[in-house]
SERO-4910 file (N, C-alpha, C, O; in steps of 0.05 Angstrom, whole numbers):
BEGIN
 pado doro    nc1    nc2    nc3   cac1   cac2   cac3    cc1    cc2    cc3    oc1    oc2    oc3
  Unk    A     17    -24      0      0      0      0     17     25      0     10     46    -11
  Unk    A     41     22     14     60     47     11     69     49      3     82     70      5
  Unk    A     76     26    -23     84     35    -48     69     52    -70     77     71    -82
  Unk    A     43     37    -72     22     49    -88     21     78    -84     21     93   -103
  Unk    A     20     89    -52      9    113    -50     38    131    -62     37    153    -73
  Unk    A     63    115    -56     84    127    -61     84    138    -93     94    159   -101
  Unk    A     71    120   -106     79    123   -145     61    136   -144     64    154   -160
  Unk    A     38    136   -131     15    152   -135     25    183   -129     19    201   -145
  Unk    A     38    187   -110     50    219    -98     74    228   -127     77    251   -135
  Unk    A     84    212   -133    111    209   -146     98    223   -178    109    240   -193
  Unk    A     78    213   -181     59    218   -209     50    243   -215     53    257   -236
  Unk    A     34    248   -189     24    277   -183     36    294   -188     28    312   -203
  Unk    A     65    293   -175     83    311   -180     98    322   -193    104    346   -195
  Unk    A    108    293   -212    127    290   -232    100    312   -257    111    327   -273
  Unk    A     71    309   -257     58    317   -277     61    346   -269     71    361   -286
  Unk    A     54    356   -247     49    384   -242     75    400   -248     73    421   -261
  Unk    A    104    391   -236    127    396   -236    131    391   -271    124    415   -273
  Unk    A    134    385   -291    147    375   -313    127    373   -335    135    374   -359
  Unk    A    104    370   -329     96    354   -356     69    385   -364     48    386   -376
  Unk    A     87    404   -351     67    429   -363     38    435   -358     24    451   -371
  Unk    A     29    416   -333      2    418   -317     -5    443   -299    -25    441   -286
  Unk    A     12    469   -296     12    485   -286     -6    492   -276    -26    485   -288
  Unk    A     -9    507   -252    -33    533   -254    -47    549   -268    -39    564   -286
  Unk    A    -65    546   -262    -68    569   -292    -79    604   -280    -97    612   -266
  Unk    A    -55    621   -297    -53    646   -279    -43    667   -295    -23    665   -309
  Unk    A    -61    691   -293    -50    713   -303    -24    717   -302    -12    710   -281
  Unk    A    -11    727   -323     24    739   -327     32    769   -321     25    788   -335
  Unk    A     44    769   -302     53    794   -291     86    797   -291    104    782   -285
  Unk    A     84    831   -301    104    827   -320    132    823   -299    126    830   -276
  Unk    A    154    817   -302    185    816   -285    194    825   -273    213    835   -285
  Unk    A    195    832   -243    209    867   -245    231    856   -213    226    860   -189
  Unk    A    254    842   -227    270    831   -207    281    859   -194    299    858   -176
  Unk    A    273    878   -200    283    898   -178    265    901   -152    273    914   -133
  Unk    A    238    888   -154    218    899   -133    227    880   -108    209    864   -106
  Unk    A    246    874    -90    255    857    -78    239    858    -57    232    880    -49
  Unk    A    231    837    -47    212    828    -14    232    849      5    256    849      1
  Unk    A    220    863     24    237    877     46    242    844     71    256    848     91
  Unk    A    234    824     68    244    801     84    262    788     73    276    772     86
  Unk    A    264    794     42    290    776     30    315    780     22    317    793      1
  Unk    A    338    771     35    372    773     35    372    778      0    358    768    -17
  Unk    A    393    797      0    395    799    -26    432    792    -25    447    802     -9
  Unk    A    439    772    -46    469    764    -56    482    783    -75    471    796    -93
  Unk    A    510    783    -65    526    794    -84    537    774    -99    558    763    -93
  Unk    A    523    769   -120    537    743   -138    560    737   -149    569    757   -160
  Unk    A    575    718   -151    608    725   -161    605    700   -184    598    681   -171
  Unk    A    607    696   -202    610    672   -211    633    658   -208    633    639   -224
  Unk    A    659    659   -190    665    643   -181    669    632   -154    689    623   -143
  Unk    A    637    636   -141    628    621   -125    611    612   -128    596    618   -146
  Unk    A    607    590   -107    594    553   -107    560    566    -92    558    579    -71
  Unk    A    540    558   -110    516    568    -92    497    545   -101    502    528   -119
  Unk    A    472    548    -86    454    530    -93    432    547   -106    433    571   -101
  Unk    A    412    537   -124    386    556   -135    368    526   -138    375    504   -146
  Unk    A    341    536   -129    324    517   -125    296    528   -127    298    552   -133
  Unk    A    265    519   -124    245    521   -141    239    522   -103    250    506    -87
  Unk    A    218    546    -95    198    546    -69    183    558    -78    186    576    -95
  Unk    A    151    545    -62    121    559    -71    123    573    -25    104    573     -9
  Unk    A    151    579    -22    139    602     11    127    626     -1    117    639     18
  Unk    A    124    641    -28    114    660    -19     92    650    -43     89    668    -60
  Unk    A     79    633    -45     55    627    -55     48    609    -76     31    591    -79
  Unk    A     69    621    -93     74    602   -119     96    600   -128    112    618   -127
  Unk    A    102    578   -139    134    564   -145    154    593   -163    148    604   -184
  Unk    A    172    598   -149    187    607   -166    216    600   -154    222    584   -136
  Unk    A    233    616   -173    269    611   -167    273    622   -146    258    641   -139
  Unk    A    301    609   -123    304    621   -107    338    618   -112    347    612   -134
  Unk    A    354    624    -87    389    625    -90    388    623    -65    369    630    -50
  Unk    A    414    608    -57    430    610    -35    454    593    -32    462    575    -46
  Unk    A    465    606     -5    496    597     -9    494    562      0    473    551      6
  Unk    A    513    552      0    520    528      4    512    520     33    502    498     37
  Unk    A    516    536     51    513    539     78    473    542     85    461    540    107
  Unk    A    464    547     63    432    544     67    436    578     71    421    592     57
  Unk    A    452    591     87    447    619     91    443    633     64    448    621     44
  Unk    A    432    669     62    423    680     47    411    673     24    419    674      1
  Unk    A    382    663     35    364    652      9    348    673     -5    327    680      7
  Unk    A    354    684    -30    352    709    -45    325    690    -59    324    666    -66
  Unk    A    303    712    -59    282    705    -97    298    723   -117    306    746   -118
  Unk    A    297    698   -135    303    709   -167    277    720   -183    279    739   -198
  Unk    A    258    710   -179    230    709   -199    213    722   -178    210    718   -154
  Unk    A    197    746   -200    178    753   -195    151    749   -202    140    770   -207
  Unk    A    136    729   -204    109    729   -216     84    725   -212     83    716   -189
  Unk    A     54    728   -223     43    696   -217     42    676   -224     22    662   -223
  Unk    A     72    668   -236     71    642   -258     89    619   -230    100    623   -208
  Unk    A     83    596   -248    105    576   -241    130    570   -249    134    554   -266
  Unk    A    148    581   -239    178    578   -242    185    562   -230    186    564   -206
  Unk    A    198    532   -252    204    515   -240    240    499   -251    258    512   -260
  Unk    A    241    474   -247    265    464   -251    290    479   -274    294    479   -298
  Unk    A    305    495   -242    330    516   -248    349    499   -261    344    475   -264
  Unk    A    365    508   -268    391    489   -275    411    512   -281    405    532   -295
  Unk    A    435    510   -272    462    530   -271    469    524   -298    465    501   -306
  Unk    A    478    541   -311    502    538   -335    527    531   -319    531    535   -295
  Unk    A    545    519   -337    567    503   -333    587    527   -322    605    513   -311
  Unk    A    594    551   -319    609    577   -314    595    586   -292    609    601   -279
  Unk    A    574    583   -284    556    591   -265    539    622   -261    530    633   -241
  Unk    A    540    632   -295    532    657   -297    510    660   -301    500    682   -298
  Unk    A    491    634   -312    459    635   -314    450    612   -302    463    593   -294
  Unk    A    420    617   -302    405    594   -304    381    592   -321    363    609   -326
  Unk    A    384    572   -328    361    556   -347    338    547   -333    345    527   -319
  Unk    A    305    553   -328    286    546   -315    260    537   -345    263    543   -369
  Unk    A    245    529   -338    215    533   -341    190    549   -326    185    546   -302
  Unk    A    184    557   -335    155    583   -335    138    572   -357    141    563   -379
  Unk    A    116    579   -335     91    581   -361     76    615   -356     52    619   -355
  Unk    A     95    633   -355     86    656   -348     75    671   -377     64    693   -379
  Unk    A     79    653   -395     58    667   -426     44    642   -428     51    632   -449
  Unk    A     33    632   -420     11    616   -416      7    582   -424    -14    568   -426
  Unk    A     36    575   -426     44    542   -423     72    540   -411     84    560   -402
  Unk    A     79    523   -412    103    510   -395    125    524   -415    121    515   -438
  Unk    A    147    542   -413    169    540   -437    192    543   -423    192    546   -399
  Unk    A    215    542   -439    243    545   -435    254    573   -426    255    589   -444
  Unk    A    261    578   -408    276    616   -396    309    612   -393    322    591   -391
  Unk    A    318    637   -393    347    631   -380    347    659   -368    327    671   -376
  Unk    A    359    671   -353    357    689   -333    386    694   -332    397    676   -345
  Unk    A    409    716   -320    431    717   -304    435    708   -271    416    709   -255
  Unk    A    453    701   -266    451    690   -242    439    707   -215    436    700   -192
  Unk    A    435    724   -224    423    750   -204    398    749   -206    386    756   -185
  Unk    A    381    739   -230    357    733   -232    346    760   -252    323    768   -255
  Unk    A    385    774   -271    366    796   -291    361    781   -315    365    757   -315
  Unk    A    353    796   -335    348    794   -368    340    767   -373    354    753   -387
  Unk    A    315    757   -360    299    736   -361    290    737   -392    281    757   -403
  Unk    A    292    708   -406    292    715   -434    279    677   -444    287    655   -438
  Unk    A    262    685   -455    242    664   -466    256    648   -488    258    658   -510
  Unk    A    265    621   -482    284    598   -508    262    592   -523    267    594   -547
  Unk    A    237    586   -519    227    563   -538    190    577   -542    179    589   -524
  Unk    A    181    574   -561    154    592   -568    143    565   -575    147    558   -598
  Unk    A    132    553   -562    113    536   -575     80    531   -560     73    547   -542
  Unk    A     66    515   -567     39    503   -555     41    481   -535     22    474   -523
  Unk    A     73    468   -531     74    454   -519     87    457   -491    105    474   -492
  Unk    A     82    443   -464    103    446   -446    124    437   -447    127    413   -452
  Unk    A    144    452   -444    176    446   -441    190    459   -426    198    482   -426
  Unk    A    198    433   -403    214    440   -384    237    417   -379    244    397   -393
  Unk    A    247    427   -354    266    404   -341    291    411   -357    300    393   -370
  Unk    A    306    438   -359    323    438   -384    351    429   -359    351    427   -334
  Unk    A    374    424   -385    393    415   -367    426    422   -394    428    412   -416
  Unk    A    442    438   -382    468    448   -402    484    429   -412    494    410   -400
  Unk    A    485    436   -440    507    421   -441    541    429   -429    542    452   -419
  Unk    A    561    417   -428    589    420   -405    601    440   -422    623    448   -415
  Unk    A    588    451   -444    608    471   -459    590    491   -461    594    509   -477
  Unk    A    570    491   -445    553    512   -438    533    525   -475    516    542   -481
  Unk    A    546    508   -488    531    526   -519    504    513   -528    489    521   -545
  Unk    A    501    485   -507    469    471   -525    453    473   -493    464    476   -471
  Unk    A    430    469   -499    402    456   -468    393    432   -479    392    428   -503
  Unk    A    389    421   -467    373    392   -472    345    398   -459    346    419   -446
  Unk    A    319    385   -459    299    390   -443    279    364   -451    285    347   -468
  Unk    A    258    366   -437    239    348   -449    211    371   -456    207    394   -447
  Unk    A    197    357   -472    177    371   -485    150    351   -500    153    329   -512
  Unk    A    130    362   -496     98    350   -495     92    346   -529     74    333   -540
  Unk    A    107    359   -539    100    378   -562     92    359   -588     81    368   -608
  Unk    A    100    328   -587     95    305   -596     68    291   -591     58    273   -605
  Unk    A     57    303   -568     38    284   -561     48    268   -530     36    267   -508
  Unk    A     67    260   -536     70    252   -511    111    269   -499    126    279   -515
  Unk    A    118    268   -464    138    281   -472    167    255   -483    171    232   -478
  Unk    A    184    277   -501    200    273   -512    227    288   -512    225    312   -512
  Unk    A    256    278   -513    275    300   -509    289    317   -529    300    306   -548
  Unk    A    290    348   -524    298    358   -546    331    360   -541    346    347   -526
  Unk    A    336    380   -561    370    391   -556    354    421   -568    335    421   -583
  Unk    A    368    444   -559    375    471   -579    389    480   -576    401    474   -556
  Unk    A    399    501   -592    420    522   -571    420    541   -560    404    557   -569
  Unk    A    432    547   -542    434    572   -513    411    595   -524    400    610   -509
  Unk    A    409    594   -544    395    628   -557    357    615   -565    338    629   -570
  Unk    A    357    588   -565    339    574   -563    331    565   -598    308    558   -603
  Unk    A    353    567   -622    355    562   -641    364    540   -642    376    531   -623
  Unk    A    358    524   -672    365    490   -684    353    474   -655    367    462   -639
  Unk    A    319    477   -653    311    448   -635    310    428   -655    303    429   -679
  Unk    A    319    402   -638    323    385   -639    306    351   -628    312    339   -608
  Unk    A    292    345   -641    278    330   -628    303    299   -631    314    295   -652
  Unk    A    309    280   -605    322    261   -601    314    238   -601    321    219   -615
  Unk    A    292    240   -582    282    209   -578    257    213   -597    251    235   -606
  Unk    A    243    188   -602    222    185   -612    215    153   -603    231    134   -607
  Unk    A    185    149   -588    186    134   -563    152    136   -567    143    157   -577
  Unk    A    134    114   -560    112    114   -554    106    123   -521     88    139   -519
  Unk    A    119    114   -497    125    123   -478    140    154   -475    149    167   -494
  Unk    A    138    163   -445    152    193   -445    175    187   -440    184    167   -427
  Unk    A    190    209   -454    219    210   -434    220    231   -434    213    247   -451
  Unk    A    235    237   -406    242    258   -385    253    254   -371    258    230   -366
  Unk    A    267    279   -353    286    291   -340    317    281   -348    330    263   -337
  Unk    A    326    300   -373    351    294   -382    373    309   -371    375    334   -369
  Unk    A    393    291   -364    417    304   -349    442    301   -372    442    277   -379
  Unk    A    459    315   -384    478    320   -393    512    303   -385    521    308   -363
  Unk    A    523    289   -399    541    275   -387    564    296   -382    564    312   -401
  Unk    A    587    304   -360    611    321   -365    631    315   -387    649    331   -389
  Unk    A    629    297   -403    648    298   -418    635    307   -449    650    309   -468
  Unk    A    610    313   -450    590    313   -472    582    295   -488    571    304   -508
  Unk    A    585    279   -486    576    249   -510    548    234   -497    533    224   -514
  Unk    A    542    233   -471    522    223   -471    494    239   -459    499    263   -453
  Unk    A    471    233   -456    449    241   -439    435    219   -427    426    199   -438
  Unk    A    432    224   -400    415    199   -381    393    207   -374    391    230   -366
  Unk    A    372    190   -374    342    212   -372    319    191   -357    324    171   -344
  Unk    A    304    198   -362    278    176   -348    255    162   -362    234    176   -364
  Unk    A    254    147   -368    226    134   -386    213    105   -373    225     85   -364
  Unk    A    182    112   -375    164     85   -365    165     69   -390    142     66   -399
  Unk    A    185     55   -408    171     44   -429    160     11   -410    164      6   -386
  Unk    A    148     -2   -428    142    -23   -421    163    -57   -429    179    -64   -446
  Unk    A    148    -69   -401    165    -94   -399    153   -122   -394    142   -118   -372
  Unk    A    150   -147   -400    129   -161   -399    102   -148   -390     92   -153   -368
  Unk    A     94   -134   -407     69   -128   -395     60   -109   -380     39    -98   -377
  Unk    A     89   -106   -364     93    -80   -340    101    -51   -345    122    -46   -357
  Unk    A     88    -36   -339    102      0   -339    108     -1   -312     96     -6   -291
  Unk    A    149      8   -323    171     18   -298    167     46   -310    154     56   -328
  Unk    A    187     53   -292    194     84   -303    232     74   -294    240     64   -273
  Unk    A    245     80   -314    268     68   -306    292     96   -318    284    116   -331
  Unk    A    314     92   -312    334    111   -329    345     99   -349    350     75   -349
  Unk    A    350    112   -366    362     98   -397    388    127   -396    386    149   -387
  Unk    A    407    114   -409    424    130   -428    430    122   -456    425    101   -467
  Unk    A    445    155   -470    445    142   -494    468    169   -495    480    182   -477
  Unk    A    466    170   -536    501    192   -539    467    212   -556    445    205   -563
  Unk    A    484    238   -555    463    253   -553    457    259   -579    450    282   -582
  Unk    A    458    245   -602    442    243   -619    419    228   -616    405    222   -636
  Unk    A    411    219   -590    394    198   -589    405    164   -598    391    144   -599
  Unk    A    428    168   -604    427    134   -610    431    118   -588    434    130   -566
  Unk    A    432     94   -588    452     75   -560    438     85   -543    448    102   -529
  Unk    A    414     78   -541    391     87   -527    402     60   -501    396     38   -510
  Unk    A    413     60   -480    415     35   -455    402     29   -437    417     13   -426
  Unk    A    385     29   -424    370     11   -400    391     17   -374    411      3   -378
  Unk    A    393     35   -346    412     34   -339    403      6   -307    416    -12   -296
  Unk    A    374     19   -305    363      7   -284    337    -16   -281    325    -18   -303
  Unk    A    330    -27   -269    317    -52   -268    291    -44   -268    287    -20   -263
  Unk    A    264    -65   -277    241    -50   -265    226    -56   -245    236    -68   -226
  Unk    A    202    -50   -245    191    -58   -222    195    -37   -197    195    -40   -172
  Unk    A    198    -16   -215    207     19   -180    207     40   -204    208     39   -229
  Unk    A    206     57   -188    208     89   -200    235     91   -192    242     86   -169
  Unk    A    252     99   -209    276    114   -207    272    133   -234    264    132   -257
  Unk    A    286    154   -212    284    177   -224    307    199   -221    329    191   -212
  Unk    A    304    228   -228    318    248   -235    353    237   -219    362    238   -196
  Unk    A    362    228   -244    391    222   -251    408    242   -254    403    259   -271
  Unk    A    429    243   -237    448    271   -247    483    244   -230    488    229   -211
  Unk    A    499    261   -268    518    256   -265    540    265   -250    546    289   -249
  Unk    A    555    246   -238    581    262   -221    597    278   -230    591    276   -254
  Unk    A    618    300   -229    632    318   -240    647    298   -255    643    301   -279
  Unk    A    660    281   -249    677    265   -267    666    247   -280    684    234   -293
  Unk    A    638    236   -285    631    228   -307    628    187   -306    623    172   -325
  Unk    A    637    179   -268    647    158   -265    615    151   -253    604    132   -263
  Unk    A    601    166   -231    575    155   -224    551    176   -235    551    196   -249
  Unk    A    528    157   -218    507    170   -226    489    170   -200    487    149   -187
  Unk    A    476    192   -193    465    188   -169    431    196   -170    422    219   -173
  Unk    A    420    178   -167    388    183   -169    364    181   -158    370    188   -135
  Unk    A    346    178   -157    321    168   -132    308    142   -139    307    131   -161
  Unk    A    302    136   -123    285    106   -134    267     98    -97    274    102    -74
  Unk    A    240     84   -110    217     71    -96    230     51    -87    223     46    -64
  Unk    A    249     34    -97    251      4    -94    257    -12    -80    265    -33    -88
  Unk    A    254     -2    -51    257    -15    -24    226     -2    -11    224     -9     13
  Unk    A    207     11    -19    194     16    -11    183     43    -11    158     46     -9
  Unk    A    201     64    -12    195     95     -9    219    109    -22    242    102    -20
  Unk    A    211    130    -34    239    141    -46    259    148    -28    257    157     -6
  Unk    A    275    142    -39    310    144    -33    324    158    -48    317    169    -68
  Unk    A    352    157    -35    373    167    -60    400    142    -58    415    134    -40
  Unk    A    396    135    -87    425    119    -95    439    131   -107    438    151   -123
  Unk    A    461    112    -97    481    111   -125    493     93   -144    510     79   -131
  Unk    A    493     86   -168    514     69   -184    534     79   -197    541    102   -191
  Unk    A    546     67   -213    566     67   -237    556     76   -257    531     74   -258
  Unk    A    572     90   -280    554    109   -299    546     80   -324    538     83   -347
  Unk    A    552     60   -313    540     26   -332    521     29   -316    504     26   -333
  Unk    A    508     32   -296    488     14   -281    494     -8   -261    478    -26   -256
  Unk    A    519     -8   -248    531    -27   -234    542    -18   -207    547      6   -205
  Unk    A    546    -32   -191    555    -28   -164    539     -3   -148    549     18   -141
  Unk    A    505    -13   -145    480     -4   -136    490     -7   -103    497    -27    -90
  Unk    A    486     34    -95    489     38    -64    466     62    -57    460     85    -64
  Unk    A    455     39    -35    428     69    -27    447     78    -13    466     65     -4
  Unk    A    440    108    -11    459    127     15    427    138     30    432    137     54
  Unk    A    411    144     28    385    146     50    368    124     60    358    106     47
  Unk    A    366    129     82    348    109     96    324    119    122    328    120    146
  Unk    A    307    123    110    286    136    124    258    123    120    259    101    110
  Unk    A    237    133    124    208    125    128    192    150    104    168    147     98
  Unk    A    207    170     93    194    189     79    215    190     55    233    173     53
  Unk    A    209    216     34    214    209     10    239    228      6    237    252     10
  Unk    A    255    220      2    281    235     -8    282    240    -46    275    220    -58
  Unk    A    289    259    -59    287    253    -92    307    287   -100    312    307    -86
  Unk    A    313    284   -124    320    302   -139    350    313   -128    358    337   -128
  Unk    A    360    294   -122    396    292   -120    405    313   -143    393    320   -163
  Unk    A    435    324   -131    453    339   -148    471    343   -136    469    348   -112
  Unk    A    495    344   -150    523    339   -145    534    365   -132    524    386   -139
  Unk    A    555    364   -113    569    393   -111    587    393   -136    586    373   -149
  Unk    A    603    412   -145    617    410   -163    649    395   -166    664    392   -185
  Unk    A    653    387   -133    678    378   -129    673    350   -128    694    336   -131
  Unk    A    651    339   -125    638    314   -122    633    300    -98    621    279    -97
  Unk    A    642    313    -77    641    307    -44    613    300    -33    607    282    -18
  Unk    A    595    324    -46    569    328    -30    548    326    -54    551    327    -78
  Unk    A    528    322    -38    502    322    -60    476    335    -44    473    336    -19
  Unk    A    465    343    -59    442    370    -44    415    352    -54    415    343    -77
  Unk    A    399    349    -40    368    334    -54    347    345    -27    349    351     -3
  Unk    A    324    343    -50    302    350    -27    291    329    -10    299    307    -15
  Unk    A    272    331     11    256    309     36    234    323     49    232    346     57
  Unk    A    222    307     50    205    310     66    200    300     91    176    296     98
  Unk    A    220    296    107    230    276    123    218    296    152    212    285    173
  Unk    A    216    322    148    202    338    170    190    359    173    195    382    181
  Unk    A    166    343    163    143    352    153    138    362    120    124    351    102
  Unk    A    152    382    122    149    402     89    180    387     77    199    378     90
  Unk    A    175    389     49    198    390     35    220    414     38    215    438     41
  Unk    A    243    402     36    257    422     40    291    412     33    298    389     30
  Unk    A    306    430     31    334    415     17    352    415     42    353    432     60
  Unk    A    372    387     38    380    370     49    412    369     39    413    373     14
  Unk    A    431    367     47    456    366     39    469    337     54    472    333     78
  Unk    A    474    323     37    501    300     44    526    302     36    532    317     17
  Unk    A    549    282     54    571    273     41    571    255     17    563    233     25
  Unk    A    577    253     -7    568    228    -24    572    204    -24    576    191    -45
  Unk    A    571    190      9    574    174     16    554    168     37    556    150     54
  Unk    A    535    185     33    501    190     49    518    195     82    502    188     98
  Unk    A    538    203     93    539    208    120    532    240    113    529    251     91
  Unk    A    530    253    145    535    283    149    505    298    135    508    318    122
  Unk    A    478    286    140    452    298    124    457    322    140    460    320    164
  Unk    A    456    341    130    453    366    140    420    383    135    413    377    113
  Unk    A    405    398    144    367    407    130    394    434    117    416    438    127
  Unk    A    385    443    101    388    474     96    368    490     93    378    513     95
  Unk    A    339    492     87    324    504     89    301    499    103    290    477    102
  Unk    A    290    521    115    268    524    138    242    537    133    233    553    150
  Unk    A    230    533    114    213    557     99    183    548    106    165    565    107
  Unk    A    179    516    113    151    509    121    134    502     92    111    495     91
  Unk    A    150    506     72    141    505     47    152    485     25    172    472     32
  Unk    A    143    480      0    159    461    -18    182    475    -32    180    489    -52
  Unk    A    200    470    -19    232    471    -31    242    448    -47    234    426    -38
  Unk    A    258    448    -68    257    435    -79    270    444   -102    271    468   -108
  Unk    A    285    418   -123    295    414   -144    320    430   -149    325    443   -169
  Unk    A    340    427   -125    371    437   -121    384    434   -146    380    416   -163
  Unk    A    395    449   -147    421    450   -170    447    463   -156    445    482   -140
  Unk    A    466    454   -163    493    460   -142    511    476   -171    520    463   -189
  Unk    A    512    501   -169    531    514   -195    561    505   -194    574    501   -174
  Unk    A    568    501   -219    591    488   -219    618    502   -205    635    491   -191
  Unk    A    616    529   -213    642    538   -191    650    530   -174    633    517   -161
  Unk    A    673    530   -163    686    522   -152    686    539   -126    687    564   -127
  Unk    A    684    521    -94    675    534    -74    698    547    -70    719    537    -76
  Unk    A    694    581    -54    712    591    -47    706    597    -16    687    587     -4
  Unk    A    732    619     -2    726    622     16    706    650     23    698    654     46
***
């Protein structure tokens, strides 16, 4: 039964979060200068190590920032839209999100300060979940725009999309390999009979499409290590989401959480030591920092609200 209710929670989410089920809400226009008088404002450096993540504390999902330490959590986004799954450029001078603040799910990129918010992709379809390529010049994303979702490629300016997969099933949440040759992502296709939702990789023309994980569980949002050797992701399959880890084959399977509630949406620090993922482990979701060896859980945020979908910018931590 706690599995069921688990895929059942896992579904909800994954639709509202990703698959362009948004709210539906007037668009008000940007104005990252009107800053909350309660919220820390950062002096951004791009070569420092920060986190940016997706909270609905002041009502509805938008971008937020903060340092590694959980301290000074800045809003980037002003709207009534849903601003959701951030992702740093590889230099750490933007980020790449989804909004449906013109009235479906699309592709944004922003400066790391949260200026010159700028619309990648014009279509009828939702598209989100974008993720850089390591030379910072392409996005990968998934998108509805098929009928069902599917993964694109374009580039930074949101020109030459690219459709990859082509799949009766969805695939989604694509992560970028560091060395650039591959993409690892998520798809329910079917298996005697059965819908998993499992991770596949492939090289990012879509070919060598691989199977990385077993079925019979939800595993989900995959992100690769800085060096390109593991892969660390969530999965049902002891009962309730967790966070593992394998080999970037699919081999030498290690849970690092062990709890009664749902851990998901892992991401690497940039040095590869630590990994930042959300829980709900007390009460509200909220983000969570490990050693990548699951010791040392640290909460970093306290907001009473859904926090969520960490991204760790690649810079390099300073003092």
């Amino acid at each position: 039964m706690q599995v069921t209710l688990t895929r059942m929670l896992m579904s909800a989410t994954i639709t509202i979060l990703l698959f362009g089920s948004f709210v539906s809400c007037s668009y008000l226009e940007n104005n990252t200068s009107e800053m909350s008088p309660s919220t820390s404002t950062i002096l951004f450096s791009g070569n420092r190590s920060m986190i940016v993540f997706e909270s609905d504390r002041d009502g509805n999902t938008e971008i937020y920032i903060m340092n590694t330490d959980g301290s000074d959590q800045t809003r980037l986004t002003y709207n009534d839209a849903q601003d959701i799954s951030p992702s740093w450029s590889p230099d750490g001078s933007k980020i790449a999100f989804s909004s449906d603040r013109d009235g479906n799910a699309e592709i944004y990129v922003m400066m790391a300060d949260g200026s010159k918010q700028r619309r990648l992709t014009n279509t009828l379809a939702g598209d989100s979940a974008p993720s850089w390529s390591p030379d910072g010049a392409q996005i990968t994303f998934n998108s509805d725009g098929p009928g069902n979702e599917e993964i694109y490629i374009m580039n930074i300016d949101g020109s030459n999309q690219a459709r990859i997969t082509y799949s009766d099933p969805w695939e989604i949440l694509p992560d970028w390999s560091p060395d650039g040759s591959k993409i690892v992502f998520n798809s329910d296709r079917m298996s005697d009979g059965r819908t998993y939702v499992d991770i596949h990789v492939m090289d990012v023309d879509g070919s060598n499409q691989i199977r990385l994980t077993p079925g019979d569980a939800w595993n989900s949002s995959a992100s690769w290590s800085p060096d390109g050797t593991k892969i660390v992701f969530d999965s049902d399959r002891e009962g309730n989401q967790e966070i593992y880890l394998m080999d970037a084959d699919g081999s030498s399977l290690e849970r690092l959480t062990y709890n009664d509630f749902w851990d998901s949406s892992p991401s690497w620090s940039p040095d590869g030591t630590k990994i930042v993922f959300d829980s709900d482990r007390d009460e509200f979701i909220e983000i969570y920092m490990m050693n990548s060896d699951g010791s040392n859980q640290t909460r970093l945020t306290y907001s009473e609200a859904w926090d969520g979908w960490p991204s760790w910018s690649s810079a390099p931590e300073t003092p």
